[in-house]
SETOR-271996 format. One record per residue: residue number from 0; x, y, z of N, C-alpha, C in turn. Coordinates in pm, whole numbers, plus 50000, padded with zeros to 5 digits. Example, Ala and Ser with C-alpha at 12.3 -4.5 7.8 and 13.67 -1.06 7.14 Angstrom:
2
vogu k = 0 n.c1 = 51319 n.c2 = 49431 n.c3 = 50780 ca.c1 = 51230 ca.c2 = 49550 ca.c3 = 50780 c.c1 = 51320 c.c2 = 49670 c.c3 = 50780
vogu k = 1 n.c1 = 51285 n.c2 = 49775 n.c3 = 50708 ca.c1 = 51367 ca.c2 = 49894 ca.c3 = 50714 c.c1 = 51290 c.c2 = 50003 c.c3 = 50787
This chain:
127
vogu k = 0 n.c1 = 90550 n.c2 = 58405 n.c3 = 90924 ca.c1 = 90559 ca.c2 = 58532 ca.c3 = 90996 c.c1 = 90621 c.c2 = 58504 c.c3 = 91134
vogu k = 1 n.c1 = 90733 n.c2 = 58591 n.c3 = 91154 ca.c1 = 90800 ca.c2 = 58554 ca.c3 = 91301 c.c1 = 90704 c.c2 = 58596 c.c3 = 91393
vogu k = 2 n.c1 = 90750 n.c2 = 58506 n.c3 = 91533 ca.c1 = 90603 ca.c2 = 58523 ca.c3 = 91698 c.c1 = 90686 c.c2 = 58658 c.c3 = 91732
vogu k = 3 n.c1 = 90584 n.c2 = 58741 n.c3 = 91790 ca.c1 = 90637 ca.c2 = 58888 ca.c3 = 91837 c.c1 = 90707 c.c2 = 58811 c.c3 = 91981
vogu k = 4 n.c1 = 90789 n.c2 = 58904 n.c3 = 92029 ca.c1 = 90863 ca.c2 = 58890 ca.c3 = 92119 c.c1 = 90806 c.c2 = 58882 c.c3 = 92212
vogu k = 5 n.c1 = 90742 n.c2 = 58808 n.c3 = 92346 ca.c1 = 90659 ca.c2 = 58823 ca.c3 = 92479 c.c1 = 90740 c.c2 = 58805 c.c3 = 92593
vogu k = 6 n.c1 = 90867 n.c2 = 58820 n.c3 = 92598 ca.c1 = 90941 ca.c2 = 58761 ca.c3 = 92729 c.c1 = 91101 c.c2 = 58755 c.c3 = 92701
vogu k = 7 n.c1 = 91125 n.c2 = 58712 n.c3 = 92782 ca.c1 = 91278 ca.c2 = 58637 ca.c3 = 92750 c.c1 = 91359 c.c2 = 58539 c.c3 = 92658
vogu k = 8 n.c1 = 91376 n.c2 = 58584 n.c3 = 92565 ca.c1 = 91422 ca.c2 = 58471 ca.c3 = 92492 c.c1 = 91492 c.c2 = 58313 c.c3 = 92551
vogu k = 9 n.c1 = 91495 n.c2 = 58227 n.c3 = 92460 ca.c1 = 91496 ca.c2 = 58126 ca.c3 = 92533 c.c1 = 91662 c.c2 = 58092 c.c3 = 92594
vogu k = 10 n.c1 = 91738 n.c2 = 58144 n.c3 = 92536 ca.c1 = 91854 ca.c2 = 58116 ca.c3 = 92644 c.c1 = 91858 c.c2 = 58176 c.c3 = 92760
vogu k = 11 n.c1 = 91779 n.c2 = 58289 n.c3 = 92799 ca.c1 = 91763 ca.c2 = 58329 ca.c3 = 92919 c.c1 = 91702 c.c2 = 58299 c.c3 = 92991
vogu k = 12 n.c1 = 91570 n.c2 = 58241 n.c3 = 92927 ca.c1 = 91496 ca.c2 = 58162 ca.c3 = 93050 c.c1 = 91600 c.c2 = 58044 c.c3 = 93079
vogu k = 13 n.c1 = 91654 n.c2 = 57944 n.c3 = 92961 ca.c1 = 91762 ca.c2 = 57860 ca.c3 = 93013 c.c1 = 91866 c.c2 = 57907 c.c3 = 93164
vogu k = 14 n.c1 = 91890 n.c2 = 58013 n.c3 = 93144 ca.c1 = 92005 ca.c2 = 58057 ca.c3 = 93261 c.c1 = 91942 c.c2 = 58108 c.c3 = 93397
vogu k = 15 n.c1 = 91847 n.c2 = 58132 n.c3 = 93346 ca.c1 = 91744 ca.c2 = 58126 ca.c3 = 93469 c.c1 = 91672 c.c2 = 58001 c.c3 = 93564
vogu k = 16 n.c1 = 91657 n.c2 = 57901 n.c3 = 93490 ca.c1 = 91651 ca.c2 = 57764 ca.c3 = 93515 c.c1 = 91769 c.c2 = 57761 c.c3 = 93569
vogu k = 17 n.c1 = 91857 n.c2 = 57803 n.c3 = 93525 ca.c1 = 91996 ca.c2 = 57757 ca.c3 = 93579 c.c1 = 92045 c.c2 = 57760 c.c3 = 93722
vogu k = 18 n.c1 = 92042 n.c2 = 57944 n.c3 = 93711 ca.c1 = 92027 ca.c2 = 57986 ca.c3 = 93841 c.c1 = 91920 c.c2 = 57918 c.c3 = 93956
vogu k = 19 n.c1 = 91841 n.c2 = 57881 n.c3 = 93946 ca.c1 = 91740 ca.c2 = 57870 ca.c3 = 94035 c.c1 = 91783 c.c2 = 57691 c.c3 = 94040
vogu k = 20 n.c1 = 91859 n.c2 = 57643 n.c3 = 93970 ca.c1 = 91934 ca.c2 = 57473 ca.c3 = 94062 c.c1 = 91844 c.c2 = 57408 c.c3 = 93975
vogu k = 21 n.c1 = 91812 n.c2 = 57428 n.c3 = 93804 ca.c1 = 91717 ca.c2 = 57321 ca.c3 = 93747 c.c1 = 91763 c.c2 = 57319 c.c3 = 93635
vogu k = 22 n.c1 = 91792 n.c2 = 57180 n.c3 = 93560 ca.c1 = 91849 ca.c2 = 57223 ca.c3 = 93460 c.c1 = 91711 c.c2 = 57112 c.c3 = 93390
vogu k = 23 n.c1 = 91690 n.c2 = 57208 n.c3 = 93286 ca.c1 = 91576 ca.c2 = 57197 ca.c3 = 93165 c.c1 = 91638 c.c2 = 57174 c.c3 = 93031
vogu k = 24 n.c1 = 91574 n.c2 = 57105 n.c3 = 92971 ca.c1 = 91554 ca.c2 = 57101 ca.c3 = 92774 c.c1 = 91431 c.c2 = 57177 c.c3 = 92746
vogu k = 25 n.c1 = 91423 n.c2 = 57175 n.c3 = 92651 ca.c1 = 91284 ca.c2 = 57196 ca.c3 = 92533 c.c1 = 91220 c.c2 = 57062 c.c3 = 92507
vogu k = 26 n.c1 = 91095 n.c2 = 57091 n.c3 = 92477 ca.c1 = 91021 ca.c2 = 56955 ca.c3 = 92359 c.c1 = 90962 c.c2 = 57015 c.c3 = 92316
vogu k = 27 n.c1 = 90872 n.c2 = 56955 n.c3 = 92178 ca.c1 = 90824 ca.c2 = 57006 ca.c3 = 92067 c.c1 = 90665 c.c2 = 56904 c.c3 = 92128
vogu k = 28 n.c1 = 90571 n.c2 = 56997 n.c3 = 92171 ca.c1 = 90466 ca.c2 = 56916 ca.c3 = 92209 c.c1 = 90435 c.c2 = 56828 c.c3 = 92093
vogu k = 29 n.c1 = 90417 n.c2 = 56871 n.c3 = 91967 ca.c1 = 90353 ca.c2 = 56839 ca.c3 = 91847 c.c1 = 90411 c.c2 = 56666 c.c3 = 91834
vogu k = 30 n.c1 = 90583 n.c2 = 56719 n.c3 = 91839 ca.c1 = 90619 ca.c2 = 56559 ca.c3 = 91785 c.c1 = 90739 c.c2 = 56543 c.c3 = 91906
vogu k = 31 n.c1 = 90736 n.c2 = 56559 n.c3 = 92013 ca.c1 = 90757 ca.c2 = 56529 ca.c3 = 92138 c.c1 = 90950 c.c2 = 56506 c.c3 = 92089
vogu k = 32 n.c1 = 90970 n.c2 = 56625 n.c3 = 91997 ca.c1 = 91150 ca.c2 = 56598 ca.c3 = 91997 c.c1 = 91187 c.c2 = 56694 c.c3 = 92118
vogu k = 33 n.c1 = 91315 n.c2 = 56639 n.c3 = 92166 ca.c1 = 91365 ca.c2 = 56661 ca.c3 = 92256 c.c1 = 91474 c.c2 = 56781 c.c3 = 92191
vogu k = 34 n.c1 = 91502 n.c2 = 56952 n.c3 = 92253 ca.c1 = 91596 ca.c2 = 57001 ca.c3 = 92179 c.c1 = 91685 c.c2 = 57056 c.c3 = 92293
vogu k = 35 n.c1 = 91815 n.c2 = 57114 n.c3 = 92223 ca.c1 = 91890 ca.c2 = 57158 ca.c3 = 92294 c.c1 = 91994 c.c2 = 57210 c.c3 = 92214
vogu k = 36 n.c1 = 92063 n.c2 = 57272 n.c3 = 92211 ca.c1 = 92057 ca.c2 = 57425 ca.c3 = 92321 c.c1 = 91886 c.c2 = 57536 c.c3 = 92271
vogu k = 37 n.c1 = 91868 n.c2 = 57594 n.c3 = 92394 ca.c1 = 91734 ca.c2 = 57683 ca.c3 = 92402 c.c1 = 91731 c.c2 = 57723 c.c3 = 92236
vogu k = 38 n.c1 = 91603 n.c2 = 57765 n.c3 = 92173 ca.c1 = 91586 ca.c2 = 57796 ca.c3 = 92052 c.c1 = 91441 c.c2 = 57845 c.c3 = 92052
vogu k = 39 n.c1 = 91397 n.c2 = 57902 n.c3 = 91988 ca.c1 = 91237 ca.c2 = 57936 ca.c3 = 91921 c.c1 = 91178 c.c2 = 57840 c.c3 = 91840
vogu k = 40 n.c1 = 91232 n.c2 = 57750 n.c3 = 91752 ca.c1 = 91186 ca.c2 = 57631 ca.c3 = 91668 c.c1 = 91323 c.c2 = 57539 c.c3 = 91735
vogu k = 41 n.c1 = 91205 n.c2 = 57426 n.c3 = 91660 ca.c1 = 91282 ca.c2 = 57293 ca.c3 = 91670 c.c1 = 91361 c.c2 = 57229 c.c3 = 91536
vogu k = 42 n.c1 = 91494 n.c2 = 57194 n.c3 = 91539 ca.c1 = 91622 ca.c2 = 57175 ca.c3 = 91404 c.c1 = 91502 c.c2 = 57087 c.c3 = 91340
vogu k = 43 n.c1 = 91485 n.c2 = 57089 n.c3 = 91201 ca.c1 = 91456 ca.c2 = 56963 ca.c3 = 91110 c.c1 = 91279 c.c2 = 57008 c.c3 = 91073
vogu k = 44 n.c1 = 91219 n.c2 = 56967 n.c3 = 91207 ca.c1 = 91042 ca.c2 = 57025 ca.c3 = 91202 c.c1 = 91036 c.c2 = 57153 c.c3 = 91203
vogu k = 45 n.c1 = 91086 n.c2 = 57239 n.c3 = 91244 ca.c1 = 91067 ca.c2 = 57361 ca.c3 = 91239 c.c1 = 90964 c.c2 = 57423 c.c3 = 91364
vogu k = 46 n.c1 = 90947 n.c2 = 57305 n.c3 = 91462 ca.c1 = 90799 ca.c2 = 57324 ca.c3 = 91536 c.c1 = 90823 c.c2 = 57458 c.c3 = 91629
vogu k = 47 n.c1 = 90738 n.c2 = 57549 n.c3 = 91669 ca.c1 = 90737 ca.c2 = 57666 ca.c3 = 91754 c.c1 = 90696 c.c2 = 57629 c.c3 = 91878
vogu k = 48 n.c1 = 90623 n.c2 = 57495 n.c3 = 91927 ca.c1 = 90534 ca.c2 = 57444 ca.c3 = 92003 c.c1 = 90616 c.c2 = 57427 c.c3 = 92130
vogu k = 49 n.c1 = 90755 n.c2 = 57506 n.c3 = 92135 ca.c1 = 90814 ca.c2 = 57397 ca.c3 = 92275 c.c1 = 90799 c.c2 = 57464 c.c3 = 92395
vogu k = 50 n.c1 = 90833 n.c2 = 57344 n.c3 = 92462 ca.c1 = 90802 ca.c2 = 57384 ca.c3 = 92603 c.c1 = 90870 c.c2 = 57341 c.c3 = 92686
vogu k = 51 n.c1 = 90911 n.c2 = 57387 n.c3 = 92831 ca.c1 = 91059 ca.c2 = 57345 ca.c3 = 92914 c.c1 = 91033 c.c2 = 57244 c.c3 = 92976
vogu k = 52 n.c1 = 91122 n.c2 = 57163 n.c3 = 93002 ca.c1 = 91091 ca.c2 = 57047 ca.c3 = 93106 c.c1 = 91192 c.c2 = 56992 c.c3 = 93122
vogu k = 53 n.c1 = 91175 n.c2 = 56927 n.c3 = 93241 ca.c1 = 91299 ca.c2 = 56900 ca.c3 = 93319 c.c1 = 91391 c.c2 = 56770 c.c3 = 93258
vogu k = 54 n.c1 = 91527 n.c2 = 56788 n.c3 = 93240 ca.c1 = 91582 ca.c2 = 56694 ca.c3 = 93215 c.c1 = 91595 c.c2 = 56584 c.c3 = 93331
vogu k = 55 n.c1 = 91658 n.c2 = 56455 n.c3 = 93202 ca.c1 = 91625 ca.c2 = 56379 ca.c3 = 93326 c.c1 = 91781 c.c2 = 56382 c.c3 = 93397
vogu k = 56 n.c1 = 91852 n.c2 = 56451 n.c3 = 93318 ca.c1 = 92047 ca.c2 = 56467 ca.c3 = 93366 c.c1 = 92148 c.c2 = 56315 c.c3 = 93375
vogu k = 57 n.c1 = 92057 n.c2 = 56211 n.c3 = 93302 ca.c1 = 92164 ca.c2 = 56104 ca.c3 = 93230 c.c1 = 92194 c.c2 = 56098 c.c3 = 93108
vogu k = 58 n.c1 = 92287 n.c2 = 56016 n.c3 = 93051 ca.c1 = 92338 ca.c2 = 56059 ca.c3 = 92949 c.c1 = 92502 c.c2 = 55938 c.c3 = 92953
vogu k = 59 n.c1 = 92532 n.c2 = 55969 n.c3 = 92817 ca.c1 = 92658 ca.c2 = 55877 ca.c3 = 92799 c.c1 = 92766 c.c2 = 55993 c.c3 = 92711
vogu k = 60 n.c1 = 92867 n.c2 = 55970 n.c3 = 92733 ca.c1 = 93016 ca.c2 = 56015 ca.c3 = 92683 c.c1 = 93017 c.c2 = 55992 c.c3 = 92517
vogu k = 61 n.c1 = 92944 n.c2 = 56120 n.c3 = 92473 ca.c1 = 92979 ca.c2 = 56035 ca.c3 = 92328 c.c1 = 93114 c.c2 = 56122 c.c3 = 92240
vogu k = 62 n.c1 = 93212 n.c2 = 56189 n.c3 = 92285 ca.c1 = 93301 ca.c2 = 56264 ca.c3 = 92283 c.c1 = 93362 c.c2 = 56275 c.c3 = 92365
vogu k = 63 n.c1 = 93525 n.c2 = 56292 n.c3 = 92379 ca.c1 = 93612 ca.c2 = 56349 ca.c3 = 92512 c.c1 = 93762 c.c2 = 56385 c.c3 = 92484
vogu k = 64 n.c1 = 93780 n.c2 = 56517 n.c3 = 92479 ca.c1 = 93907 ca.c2 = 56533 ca.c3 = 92486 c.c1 = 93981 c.c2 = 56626 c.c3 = 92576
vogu k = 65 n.c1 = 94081 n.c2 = 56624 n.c3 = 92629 ca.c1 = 94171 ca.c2 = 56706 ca.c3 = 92706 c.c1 = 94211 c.c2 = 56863 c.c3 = 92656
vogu k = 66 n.c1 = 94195 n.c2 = 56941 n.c3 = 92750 ca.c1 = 94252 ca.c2 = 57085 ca.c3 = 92649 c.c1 = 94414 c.c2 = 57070 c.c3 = 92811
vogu k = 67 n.c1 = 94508 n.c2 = 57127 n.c3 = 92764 ca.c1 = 94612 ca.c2 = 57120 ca.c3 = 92879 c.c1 = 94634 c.c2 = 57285 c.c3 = 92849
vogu k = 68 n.c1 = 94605 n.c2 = 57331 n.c3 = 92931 ca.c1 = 94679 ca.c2 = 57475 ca.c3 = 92971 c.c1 = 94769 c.c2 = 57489 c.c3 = 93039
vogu k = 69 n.c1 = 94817 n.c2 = 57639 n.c3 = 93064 ca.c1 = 94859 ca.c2 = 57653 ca.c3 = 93205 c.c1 = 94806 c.c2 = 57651 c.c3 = 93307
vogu k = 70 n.c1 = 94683 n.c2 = 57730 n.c3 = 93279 ca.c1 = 94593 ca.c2 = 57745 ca.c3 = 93427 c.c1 = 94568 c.c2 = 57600 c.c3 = 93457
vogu k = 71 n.c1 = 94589 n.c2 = 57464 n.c3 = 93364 ca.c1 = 94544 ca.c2 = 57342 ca.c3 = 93455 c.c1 = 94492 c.c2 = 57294 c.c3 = 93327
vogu k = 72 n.c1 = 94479 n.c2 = 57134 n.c3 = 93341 ca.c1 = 94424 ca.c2 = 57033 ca.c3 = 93211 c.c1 = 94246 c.c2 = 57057 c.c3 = 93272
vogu k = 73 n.c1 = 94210 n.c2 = 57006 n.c3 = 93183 ca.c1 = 94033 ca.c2 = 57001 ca.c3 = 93150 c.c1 = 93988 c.c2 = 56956 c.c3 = 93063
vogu k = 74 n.c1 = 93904 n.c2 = 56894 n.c3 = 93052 ca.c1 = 93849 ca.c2 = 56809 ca.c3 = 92952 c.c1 = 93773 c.c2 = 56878 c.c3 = 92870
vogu k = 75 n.c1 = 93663 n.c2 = 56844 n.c3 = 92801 ca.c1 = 93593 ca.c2 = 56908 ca.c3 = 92692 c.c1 = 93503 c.c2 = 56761 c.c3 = 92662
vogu k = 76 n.c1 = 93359 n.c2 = 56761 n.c3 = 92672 ca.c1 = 93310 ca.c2 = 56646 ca.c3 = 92635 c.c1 = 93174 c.c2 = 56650 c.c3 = 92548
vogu k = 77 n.c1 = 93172 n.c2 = 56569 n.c3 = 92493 ca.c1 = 93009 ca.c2 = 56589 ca.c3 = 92426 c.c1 = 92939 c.c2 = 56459 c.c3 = 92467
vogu k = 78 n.c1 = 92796 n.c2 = 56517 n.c3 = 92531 ca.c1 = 92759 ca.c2 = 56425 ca.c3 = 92634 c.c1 = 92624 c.c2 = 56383 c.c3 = 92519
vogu k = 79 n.c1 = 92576 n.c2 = 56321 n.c3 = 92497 ca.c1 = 92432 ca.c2 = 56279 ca.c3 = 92469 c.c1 = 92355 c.c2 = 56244 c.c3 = 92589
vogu k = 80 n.c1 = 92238 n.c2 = 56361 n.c3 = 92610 ca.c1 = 92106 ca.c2 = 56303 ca.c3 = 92707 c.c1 = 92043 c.c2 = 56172 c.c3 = 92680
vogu k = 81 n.c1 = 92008 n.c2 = 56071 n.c3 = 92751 ca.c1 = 91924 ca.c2 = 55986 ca.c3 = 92721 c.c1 = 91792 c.c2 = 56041 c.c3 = 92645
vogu k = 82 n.c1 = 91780 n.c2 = 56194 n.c3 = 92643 ca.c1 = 91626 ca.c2 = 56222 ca.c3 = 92586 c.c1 = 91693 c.c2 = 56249 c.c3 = 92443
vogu k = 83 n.c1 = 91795 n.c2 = 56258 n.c3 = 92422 ca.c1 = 91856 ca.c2 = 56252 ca.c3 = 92258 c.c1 = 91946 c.c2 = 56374 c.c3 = 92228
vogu k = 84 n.c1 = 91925 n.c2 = 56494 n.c3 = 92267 ca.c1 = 92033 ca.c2 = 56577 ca.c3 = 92224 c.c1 = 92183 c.c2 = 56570 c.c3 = 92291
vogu k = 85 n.c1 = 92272 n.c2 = 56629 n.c3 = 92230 ca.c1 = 92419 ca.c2 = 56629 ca.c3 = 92278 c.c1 = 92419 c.c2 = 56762 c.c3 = 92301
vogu k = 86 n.c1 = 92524 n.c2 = 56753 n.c3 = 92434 ca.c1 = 92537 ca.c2 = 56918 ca.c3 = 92452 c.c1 = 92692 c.c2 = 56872 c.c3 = 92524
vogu k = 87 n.c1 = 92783 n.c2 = 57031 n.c3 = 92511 ca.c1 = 92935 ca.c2 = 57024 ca.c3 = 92543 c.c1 = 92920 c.c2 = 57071 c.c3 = 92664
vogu k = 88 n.c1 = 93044 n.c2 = 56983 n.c3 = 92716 ca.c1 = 92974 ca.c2 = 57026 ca.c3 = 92869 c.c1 = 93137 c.c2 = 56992 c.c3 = 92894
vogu k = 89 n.c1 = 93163 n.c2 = 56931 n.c3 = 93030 ca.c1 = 93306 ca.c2 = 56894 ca.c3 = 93091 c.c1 = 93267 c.c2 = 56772 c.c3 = 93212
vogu k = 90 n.c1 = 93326 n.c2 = 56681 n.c3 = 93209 ca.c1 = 93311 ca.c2 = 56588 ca.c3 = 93306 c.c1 = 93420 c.c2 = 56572 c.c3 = 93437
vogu k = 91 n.c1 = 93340 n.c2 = 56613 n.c3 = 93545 ca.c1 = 93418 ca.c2 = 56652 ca.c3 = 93641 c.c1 = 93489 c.c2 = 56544 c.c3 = 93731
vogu k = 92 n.c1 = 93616 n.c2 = 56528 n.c3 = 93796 ca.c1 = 93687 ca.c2 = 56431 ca.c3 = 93896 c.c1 = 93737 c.c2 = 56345 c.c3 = 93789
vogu k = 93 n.c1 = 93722 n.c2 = 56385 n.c3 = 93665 ca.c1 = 93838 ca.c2 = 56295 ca.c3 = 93615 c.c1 = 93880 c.c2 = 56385 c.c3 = 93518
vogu k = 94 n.c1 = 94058 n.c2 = 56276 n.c3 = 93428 ca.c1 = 94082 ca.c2 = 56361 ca.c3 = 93327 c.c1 = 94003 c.c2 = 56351 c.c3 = 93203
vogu k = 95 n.c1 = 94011 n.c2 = 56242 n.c3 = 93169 ca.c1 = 93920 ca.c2 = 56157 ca.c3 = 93078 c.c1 = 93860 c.c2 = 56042 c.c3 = 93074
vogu k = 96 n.c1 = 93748 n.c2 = 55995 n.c3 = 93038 ca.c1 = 93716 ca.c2 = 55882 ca.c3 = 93074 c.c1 = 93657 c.c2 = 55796 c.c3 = 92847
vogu k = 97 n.c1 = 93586 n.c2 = 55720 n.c3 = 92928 ca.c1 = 93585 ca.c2 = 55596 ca.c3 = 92767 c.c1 = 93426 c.c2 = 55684 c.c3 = 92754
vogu k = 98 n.c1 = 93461 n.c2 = 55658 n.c3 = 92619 ca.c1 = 93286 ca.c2 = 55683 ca.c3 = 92486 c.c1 = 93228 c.c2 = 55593 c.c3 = 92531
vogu k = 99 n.c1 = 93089 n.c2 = 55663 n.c3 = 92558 ca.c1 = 93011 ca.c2 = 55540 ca.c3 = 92626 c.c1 = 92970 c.c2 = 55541 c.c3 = 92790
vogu k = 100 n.c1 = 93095 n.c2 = 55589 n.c3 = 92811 ca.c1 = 93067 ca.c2 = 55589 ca.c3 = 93005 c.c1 = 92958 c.c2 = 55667 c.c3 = 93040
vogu k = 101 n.c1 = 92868 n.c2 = 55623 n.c3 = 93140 ca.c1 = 92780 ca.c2 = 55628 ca.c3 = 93230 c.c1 = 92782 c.c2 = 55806 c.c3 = 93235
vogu k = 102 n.c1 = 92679 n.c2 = 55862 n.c3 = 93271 ca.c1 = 92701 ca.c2 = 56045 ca.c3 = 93348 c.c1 = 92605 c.c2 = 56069 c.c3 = 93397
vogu k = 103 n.c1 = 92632 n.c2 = 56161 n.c3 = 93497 ca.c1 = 92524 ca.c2 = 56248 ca.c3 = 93564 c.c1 = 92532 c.c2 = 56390 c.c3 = 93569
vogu k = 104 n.c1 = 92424 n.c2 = 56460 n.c3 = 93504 ca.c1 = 92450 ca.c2 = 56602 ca.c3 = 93510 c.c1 = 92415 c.c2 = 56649 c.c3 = 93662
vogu k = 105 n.c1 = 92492 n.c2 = 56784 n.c3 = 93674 ca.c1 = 92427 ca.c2 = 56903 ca.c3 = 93820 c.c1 = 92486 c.c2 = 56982 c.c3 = 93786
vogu k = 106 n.c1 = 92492 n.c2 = 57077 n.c3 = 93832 ca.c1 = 92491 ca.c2 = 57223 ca.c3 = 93811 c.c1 = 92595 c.c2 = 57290 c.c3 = 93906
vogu k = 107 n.c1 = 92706 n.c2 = 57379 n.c3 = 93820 ca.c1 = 92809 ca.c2 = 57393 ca.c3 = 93921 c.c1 = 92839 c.c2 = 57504 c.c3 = 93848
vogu k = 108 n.c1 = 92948 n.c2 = 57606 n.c3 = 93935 ca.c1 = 92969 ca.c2 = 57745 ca.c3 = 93879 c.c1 = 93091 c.c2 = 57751 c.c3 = 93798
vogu k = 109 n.c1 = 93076 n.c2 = 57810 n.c3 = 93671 ca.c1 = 93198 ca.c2 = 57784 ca.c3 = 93567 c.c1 = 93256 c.c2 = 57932 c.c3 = 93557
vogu k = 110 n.c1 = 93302 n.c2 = 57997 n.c3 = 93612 ca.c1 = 93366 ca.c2 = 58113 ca.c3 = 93521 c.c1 = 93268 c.c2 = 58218 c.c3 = 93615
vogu k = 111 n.c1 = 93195 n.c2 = 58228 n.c3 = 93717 ca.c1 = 93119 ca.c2 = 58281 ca.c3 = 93756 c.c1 = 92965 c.c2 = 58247 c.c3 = 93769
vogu k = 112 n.c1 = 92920 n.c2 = 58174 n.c3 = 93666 ca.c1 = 92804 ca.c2 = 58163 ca.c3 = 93567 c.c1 = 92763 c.c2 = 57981 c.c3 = 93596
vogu k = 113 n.c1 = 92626 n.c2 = 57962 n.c3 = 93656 ca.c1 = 92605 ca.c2 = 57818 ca.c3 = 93671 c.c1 = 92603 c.c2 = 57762 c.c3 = 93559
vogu k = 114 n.c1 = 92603 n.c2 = 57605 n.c3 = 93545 ca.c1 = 92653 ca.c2 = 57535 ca.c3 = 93402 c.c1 = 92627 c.c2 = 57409 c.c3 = 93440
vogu k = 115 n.c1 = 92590 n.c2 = 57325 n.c3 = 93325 ca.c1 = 92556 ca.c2 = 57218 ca.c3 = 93351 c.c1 = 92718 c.c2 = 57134 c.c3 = 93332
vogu k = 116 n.c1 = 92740 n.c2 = 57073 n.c3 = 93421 ca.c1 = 92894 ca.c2 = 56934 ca.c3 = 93428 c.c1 = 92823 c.c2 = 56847 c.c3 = 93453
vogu k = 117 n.c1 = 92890 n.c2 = 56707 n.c3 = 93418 ca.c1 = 92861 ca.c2 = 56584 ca.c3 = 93482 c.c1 = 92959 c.c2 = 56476 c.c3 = 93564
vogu k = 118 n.c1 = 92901 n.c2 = 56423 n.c3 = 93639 ca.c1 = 93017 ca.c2 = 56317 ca.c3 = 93686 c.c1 = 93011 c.c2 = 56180 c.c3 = 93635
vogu k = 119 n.c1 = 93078 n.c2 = 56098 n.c3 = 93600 ca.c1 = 93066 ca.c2 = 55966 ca.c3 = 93587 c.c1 = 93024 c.c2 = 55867 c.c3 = 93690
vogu k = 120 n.c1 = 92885 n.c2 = 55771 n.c3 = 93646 ca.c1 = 92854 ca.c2 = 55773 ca.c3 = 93721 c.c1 = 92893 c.c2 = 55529 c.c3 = 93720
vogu k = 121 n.c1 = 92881 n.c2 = 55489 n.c3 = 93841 ca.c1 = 92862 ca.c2 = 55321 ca.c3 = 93814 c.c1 = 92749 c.c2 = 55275 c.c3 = 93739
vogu k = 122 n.c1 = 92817 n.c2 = 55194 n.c3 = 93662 ca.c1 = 92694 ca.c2 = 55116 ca.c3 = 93560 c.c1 = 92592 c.c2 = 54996 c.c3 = 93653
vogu k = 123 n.c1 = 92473 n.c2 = 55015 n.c3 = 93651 ca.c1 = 92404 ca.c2 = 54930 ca.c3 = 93720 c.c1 = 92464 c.c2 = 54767 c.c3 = 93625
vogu k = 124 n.c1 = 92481 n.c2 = 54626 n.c3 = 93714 ca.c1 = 92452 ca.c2 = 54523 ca.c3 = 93657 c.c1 = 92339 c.c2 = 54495 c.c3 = 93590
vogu k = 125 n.c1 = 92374 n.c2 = 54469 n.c3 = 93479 ca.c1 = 92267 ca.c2 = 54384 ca.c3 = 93378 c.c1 = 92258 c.c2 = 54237 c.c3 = 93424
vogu k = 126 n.c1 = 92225 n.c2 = 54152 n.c3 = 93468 ca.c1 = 92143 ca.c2 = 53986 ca.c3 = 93489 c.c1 = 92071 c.c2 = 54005 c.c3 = 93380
């Protein structure tokens, strides 16, 4: 039986997080998966249990390609969070960079509308 409606669905609370300079995931208290983009259940478990929390906004390049317009080139990237989901996003100050590279998400205005980008960030040395 579907949960009656009590609020904002979850991409709006997402854009609301947004607005307010926080960018959030989901988790599934039950089995602590990490989801993304906003949803009512979780892909695979099906869990209803989630709840917002703050990303941690690292992540690696696991996709990247160039779109070239007129209005100007831009990338297009699919980032994987270190907490496990991938989300498309754009990696900013460069054109493209390598699968794999380092990122940091923040929050910047796309089209009017805040959005999560990331920048590439230096790889700490491994010793």
């Amino acid at each position: 039986m579907p949960r009656p409606a009590t609020g904002p669905g979850p991409e709006a609370e997402y854009r609301a997080f947004l607005s307010q300079g926080r960018f959030m995931i989901q988790r599934s208290v039950s089995t602590g998966q990490y989801v993304f983009y906003p949803r009512v259940a979780a892909p695979g478990s099906g869990a209803t249990d989630l709840e917002w929390v703050e990303a941690s906004g690292l992540g690696r390049i696991y996709s990247i390609t160039v779109n070239r317009a007129r209005t100007g080139d831009y990338n297009i990237a699919l980032v994987e969070l270190d907490e496990g989901p991938r989300l498309m996003t754009r990696i900013e100050g460069v054109e493209t960079a390598a699968i794999g590279t380092r990122v940091r998400a923040r929050i910047a205005e796309l089209g009017g509308e805040p959005a999560v980008v990331f920048d590439v960030v230096a790889e700490e040395s491994r010793s």
